[in-house]
N, C-alpha and C positions, 0 to 999 in steps of 0.2 A: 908324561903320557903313560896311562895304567895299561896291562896285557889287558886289558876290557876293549881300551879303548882303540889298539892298533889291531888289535883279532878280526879275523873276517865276520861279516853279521851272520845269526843262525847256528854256531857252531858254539855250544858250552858242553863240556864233561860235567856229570857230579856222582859223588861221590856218597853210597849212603855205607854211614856207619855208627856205631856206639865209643864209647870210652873203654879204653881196657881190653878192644881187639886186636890181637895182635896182626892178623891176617888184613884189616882196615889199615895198619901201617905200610905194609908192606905195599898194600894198594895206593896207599897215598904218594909212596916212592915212586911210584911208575907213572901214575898221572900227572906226578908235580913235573918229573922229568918230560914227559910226551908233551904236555900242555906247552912247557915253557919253550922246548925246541919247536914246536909246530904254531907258537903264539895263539893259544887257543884257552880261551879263558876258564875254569874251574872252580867248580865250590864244594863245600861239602856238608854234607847236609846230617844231622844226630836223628838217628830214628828213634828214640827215647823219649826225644821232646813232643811227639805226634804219634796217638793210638793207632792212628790210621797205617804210618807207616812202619811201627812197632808189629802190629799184627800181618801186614804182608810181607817184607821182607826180612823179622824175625830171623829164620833159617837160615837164608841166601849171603846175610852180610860176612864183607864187604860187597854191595851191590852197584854197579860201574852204569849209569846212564849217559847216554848223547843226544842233548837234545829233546829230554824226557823219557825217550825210550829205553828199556833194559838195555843194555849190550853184553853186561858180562855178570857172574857173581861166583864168592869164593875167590876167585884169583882173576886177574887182569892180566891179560896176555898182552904182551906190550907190543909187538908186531900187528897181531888183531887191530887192536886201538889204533895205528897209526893206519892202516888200514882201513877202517871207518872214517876217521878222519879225514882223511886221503880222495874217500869216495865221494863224502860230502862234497869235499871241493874242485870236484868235476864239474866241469859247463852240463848244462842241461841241454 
């Protein structure tokens, strides 16, 4: 069974970034860890490969989405993030 597969529905991190950023590593450490403790599935996504997303988040990377929405950029706060995550998975 994949972390896709036992994660709650609705709840994916991603991650945008390029090659050769160092700041995208450090982000990837934080998500790989948060993801794996909280089983919440992650990807990451190169903004290089997409004009689209080369020209908006350019500045910002490493750029930290939940669920498509921004959450974070430049740095990942790792308490934040569990935090969002956290909130997500409140009863409605």
């Amino acid at each position: 069974m994949t972390g896709t597969e036992r994660a709650r529905p609705g709840i994916v991190i991603t991650l945008l970034g390029k090659p050769g950023c160092h700041l995208c590593d450090d982000a990837r450490a934080v998500i790989e860890r948060v993801a794996g403790e909280l089983d919440v599935p992650w990807e990451e996504r190169d903004i290089t490969l997409s004009e689209q997303d080369t020209e908006q988040y350019w500045e910002q990377i490493p750029v930290t989405l939940i669920n498509g929405v921004q959450h974070d950029f430049w740095r990942v706060d790792e308490g934040r993030l569990r935090a969002a995550i956290a909130k997500l998975r409140e009863p409605a």
